[in-house]
FIMAR-801331 format. One line per 8 residues: number of its first residue (from 1); their letters; for each residue x, y, z of N, C-alpha, C. Coordinates in Angstrom, 1 decimal. Example, Ala and Ser with C-alpha at 12.3 -4.5 7.8 and 13.67 -1.06 7.14 Angstrom:
BEGIN
1 = AS = 13.2,-5.7,7.8,12.3,-4.5,7.8,13.2,-3.3,7.8; 12.8,-2.2,7.1,13.7,-1.1,7.1,12.9,0.0,7.9
This chain:
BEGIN
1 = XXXXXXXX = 0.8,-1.2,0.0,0.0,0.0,0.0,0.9,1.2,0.0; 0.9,2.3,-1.1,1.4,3.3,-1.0,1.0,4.2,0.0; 1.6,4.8,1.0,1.9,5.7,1.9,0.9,6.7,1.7; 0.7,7.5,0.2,-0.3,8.7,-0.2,-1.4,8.1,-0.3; -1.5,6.8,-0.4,-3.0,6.4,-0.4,-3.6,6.1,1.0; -2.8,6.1,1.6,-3.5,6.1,3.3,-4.4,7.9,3.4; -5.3,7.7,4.4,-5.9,9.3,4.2,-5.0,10.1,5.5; -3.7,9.6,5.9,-3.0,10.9,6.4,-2.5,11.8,5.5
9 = XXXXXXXX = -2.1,12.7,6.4,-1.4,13.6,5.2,-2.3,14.8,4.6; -3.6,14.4,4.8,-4.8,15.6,4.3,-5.6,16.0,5.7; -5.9,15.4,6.2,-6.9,14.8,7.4,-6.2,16.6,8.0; -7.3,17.1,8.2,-7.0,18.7,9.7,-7.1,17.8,10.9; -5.5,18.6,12.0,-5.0,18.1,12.9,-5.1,19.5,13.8; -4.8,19.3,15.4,-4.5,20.3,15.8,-2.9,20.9,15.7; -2.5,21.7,16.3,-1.4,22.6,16.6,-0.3,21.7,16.2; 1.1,22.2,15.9,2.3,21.2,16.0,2.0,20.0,17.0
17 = XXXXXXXX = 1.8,20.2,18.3,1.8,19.1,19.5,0.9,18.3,19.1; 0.1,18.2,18.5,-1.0,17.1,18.3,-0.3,15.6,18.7; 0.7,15.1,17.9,0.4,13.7,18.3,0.9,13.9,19.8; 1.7,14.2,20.6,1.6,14.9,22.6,-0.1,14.9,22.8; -0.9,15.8,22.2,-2.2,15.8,22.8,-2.9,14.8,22.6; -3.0,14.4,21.5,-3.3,12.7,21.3,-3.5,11.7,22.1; -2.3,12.0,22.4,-1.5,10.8,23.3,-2.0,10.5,24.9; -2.0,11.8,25.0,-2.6,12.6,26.1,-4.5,12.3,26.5
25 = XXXXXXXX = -4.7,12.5,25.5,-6.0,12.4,26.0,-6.3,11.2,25.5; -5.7,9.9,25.3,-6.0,8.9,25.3,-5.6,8.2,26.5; -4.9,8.7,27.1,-4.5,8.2,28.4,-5.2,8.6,29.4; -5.7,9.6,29.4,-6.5,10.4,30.0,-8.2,9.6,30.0; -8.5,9.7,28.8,-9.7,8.4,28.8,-9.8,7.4,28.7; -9.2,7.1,28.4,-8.6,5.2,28.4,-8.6,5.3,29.4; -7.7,5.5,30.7,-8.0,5.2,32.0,-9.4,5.2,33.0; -9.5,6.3,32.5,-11.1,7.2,33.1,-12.4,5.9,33.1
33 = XXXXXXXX = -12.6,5.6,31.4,-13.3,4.7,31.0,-12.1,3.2,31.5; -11.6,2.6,31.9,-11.5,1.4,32.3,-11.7,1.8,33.7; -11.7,2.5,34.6,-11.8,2.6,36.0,-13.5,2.6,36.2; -14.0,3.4,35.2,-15.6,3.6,35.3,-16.3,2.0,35.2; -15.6,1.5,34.3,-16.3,-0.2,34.2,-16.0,-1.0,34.7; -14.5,-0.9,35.6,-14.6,-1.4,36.4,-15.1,-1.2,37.8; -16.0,-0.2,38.0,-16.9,0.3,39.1,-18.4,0.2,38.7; -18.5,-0.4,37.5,-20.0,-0.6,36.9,-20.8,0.5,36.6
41 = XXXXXXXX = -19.8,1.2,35.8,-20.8,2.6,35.1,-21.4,1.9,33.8; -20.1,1.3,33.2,-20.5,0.5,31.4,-20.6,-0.7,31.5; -21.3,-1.5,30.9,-21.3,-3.0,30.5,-20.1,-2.8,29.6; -19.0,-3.9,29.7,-18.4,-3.8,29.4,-17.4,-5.7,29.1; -17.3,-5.6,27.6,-16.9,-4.8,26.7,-17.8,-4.2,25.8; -17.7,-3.2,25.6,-19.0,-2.4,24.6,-19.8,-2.6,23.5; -19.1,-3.8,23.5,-19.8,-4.5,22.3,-21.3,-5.4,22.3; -20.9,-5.6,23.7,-21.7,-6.4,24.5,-23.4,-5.5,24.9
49 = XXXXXXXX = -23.3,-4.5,24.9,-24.4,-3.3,25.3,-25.1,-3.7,24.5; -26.6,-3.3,25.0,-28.3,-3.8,24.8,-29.0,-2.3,24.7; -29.8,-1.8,23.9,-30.4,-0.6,24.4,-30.8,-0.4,25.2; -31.3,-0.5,26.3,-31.2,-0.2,27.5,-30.2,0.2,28.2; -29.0,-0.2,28.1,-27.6,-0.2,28.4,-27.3,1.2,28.1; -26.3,1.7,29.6,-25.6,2.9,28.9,-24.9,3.1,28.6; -24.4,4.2,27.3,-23.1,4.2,26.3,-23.6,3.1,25.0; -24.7,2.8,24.8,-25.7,1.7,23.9,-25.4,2.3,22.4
57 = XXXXXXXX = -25.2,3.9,22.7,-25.4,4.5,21.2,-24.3,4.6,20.3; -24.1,4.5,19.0,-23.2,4.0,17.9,-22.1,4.6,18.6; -22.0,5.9,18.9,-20.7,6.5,18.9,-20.0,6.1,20.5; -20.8,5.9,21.3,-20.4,5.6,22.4,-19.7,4.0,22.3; -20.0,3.5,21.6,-19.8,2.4,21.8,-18.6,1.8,20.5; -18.3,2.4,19.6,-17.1,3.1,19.0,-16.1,3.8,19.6; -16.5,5.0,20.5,-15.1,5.3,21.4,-14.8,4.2,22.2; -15.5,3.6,22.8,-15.1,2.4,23.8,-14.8,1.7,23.8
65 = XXXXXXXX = -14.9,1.0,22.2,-14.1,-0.4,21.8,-13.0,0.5,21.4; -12.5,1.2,20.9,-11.2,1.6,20.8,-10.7,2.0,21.8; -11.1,2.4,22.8,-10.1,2.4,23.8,-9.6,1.2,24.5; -10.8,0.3,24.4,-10.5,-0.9,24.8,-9.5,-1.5,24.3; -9.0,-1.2,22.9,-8.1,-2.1,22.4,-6.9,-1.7,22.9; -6.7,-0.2,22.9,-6.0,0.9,23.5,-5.4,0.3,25.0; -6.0,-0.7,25.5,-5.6,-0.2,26.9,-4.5,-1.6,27.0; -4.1,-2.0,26.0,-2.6,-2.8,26.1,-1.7,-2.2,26.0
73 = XXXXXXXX = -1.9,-0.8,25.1,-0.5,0.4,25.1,-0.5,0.8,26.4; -1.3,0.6,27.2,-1.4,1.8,28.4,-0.8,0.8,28.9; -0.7,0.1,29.3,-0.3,-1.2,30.1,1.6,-1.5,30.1; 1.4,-1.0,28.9,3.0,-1.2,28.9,4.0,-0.2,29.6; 5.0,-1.0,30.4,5.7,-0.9,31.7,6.1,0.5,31.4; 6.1,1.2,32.1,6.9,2.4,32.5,6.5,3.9,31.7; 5.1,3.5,31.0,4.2,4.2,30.0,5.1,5.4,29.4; 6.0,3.7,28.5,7.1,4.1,27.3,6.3,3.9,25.6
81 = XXXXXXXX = 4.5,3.5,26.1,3.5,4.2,25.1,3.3,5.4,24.5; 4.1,6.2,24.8,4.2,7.9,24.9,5.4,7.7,23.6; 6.0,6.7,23.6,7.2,7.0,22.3,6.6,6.9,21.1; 5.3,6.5,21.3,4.5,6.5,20.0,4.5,7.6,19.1; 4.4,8.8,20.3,4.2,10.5,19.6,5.5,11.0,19.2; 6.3,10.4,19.3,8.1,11.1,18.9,8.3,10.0,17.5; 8.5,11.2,17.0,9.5,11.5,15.6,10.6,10.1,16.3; 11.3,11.1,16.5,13.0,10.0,16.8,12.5,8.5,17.0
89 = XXXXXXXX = 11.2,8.0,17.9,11.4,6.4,18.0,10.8,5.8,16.5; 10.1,6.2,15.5,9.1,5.9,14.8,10.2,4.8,13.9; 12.1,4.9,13.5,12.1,3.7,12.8,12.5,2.5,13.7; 12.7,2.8,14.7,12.4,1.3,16.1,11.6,1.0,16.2; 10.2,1.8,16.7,9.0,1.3,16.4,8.6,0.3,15.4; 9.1,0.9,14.4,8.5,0.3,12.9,9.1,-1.1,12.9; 10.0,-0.8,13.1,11.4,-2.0,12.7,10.8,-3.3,13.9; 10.6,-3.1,15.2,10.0,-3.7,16.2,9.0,-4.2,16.0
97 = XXXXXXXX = 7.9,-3.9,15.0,6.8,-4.0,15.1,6.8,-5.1,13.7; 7.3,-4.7,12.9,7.6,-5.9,11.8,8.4,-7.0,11.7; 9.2,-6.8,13.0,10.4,-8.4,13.5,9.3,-9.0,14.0; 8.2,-8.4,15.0,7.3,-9.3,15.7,6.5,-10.4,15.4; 6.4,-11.4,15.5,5.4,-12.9,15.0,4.0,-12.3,15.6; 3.2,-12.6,15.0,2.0,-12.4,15.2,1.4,-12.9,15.6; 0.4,-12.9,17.1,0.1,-13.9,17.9,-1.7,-13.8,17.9; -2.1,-14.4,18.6,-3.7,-14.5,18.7,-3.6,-13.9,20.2
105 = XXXXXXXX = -3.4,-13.6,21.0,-3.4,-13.2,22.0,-4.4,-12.1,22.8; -5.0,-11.8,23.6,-6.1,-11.1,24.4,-5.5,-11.0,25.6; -5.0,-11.9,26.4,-4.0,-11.6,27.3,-2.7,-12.2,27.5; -1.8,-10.8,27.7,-0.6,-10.6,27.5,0.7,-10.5,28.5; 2.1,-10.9,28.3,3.1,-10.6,29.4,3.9,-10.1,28.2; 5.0,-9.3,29.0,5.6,-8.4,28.2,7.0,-8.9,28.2; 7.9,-8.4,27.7,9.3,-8.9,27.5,10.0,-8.4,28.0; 10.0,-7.1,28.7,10.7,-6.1,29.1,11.8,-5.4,28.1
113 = XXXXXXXX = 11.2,-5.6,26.9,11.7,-4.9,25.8,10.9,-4.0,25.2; 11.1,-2.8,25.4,10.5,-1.4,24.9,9.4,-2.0,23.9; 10.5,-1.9,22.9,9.7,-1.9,21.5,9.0,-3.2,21.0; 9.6,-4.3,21.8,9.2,-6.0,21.5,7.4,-5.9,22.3; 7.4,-5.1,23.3,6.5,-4.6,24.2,5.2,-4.0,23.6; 5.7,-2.8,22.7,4.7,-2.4,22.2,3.9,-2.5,21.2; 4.8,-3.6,20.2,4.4,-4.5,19.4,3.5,-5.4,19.8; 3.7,-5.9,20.5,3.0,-7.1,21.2,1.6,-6.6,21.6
121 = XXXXXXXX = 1.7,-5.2,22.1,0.5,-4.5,22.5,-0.4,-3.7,21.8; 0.2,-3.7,20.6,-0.5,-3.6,19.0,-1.5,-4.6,18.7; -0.6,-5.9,18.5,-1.2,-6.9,18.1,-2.4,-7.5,18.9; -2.4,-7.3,20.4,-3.3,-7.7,21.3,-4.6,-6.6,20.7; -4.3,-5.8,20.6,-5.7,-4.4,20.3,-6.1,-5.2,19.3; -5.2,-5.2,18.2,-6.3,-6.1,17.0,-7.0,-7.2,17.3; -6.2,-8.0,18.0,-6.8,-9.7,18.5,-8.5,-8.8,19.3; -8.3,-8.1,20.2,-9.7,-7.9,20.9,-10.9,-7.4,19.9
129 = XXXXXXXX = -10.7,-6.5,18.9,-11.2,-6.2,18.1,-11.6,-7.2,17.4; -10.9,-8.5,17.0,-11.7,-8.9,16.5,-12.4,-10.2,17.0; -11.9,-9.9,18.7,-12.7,-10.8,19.5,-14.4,-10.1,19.3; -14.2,-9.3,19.5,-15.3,-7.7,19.7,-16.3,-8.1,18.5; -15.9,-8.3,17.6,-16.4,-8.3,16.2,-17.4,-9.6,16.1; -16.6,-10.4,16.4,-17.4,-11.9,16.5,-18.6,-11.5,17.5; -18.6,-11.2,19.0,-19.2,-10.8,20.1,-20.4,-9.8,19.2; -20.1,-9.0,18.2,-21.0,-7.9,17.8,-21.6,-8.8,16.2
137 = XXXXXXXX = -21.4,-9.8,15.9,-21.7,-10.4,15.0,-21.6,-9.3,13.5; -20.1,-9.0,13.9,-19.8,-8.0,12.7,-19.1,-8.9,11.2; -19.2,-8.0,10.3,-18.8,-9.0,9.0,-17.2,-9.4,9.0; -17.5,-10.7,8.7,-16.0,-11.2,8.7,-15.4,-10.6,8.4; -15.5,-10.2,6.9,-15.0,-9.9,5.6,-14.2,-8.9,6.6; -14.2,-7.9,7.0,-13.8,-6.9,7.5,-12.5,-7.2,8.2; -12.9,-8.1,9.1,-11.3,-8.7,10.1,-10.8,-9.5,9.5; -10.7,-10.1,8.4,-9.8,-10.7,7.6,-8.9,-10.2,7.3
145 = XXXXXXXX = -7.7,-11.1,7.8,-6.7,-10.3,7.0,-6.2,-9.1,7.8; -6.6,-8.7,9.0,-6.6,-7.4,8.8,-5.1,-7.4,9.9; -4.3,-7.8,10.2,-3.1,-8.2,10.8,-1.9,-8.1,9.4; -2.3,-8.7,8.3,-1.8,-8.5,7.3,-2.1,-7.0,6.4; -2.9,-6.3,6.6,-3.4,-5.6,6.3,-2.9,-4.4,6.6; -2.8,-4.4,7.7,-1.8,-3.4,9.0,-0.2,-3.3,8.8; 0.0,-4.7,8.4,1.2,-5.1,8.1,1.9,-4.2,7.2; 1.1,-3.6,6.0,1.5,-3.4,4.9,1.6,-1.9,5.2
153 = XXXXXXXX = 0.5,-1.3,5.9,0.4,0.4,6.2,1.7,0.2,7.0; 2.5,-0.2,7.7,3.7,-0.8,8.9,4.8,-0.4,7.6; 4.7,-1.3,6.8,5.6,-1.5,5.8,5.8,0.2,5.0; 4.6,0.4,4.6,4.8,1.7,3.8,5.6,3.2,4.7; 5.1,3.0,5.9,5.2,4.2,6.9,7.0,4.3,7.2; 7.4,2.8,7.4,9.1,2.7,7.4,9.5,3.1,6.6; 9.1,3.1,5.2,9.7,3.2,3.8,10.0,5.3,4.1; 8.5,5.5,4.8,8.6,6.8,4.6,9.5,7.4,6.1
161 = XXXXXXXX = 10.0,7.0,6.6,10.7,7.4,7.7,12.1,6.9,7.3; 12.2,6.0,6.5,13.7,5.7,6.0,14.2,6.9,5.0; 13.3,7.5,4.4,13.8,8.8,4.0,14.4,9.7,4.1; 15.7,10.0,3.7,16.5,11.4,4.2,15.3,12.5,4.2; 15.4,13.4,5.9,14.5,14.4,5.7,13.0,13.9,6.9; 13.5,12.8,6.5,12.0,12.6,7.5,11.2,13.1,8.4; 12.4,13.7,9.3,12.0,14.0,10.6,11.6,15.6,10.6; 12.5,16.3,9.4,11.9,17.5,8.9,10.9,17.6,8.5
169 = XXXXXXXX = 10.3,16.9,7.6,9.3,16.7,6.9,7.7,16.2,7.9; 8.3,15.5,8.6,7.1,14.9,9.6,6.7,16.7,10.6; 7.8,17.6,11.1,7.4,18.7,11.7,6.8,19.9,10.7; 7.3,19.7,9.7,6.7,20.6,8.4,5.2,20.5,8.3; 4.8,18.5,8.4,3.3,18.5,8.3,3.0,18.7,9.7; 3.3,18.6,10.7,2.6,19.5,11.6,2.5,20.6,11.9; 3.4,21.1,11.5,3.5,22.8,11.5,2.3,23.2,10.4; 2.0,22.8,9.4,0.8,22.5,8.1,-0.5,21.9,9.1
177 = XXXXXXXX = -0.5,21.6,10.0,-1.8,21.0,10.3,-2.4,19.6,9.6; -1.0,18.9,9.2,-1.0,17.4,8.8,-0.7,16.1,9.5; -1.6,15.3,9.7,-0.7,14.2,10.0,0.4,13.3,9.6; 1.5,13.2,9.5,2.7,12.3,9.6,2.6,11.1,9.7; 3.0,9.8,9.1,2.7,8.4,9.7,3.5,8.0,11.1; 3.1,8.8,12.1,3.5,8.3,13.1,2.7,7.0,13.4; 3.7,5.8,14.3,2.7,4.6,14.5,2.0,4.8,15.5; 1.6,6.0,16.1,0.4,6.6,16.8,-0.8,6.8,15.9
185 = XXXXXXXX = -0.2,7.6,14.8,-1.8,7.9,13.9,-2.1,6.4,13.6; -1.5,5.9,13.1,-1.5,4.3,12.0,-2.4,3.1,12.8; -1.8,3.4,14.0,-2.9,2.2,15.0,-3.9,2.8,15.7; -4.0,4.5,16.1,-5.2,5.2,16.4,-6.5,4.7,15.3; -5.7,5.3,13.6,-7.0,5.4,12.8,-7.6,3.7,12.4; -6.3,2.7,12.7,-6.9,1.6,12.3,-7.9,0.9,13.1; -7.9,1.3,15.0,-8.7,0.6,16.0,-10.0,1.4,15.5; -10.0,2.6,15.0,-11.2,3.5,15.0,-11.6,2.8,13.8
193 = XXXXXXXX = -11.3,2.4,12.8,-12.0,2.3,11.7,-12.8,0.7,12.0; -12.0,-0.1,12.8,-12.5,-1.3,13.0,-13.5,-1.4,14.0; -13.2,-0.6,15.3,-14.4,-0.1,16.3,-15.7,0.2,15.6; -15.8,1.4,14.6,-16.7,1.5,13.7,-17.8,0.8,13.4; -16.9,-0.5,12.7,-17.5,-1.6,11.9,-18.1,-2.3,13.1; -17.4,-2.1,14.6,-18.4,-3.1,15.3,-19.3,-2.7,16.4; -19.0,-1.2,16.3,-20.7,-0.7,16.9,-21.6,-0.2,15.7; -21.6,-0.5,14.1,-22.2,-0.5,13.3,-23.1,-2.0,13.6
201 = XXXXXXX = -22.5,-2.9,13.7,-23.2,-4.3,14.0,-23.6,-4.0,15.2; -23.3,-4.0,16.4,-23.8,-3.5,17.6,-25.1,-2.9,17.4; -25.0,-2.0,17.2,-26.4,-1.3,17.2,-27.3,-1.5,16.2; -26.9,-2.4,15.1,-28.5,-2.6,14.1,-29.1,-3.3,14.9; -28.7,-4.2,15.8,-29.3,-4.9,16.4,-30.3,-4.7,17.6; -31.4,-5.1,17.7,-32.4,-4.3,18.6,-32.3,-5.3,20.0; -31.7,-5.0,21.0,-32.5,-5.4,22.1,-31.2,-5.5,23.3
């Protein structure tokens, strides 16, 4: 998959700091929302919700499975999940994230290696998602593949950080009000797009 064909790069962002506030306020509610359900505000996992249920409605229940998947980056030791937002780690990241074997996993132990770590906590978000999907009787078709899929945006994003310039170029598009393939945007927009698909199933469903 070519890099320009991803829709970063157009997408309006906030200020230079965006992927910092990003990052920020997903930690921020990611936590919030796992401490709330585990005090019995949400049925949880959100996929799981009934109309009667609260947070039942498409969008609620779209931010929630993505955070949900979210909360294996949070989890990782010494919340070195924050290197997501920096320029400088993105070709370790990348590089980390494509040595990694791809597991089926939902629950996880870590290696005590940074970047072996956060890979691993990539791959767990997808695995739930498409635990989630099954649970929301969402279309296959959709999570197929979609490890392989990821794989390839992984692949393109390196190509584009292996480029002399990169790191100019990545503050240029934020200074522009662009996203950059940081592996912050790349696993943000892919939980969201798959969250989507499964509070779209979620909620045709009446009861």
């Amino acid at each position: 998959m070519s890099w320009r064909a991803w829709p970063f790069g157009k997408a309006p962002a906030p200020p230079p700091d965006a992927p910092h506030a990003l990052i920020a306020d997903i930690e921020k509610r990611g936590r919030q929302y796992l401490d709330e359900a585990d005090n019995g505000k949400w049925v949880y996992p959100a996929c799981k919700r009934t109309s009667s249920d609260a947070g039942a409605d498409k969008n609620s229940v779209c931010d929630h499975t993505r955070l949900e998947a979210m909360r294996y980056l949070l989890t990782v030791p010494r919340g070195e999940f924050r290197l997501l937002a920096e320029p400088g780690s993105q070709p370790a990241i990348l590089d980390a994230y494509l040595r990694q074997l791809p597991h089926d996993e939902t629950v996880i132990e870590f290696t005590g290696n940074t970047m072996s770590d956060l890979a691993i906590a990539v791959i767990a978000g997808f695995n739930w998602l498409t635990y989630c999907a099954g649970l929301a009787a969402a279309d296959r078709k959709t999570f197929s593949g979609t490890l392989n899929r990821f794989r390839r945006v992984a692949m393109s994003a390196q190509k584009w950080w292996e480029m002399e310039g990169a790191r100019e170029r990545c503050a240029q598009m934020l200074q522009a009000k662009q996203e950059p393939p940081l592996f912050l945007n790349l696993v943000w927009a892919d939980y969201g797009r798959l969250a989507g698909v499964i509070a779209a199933a979620r909620t045709s469903r009446r009861g």
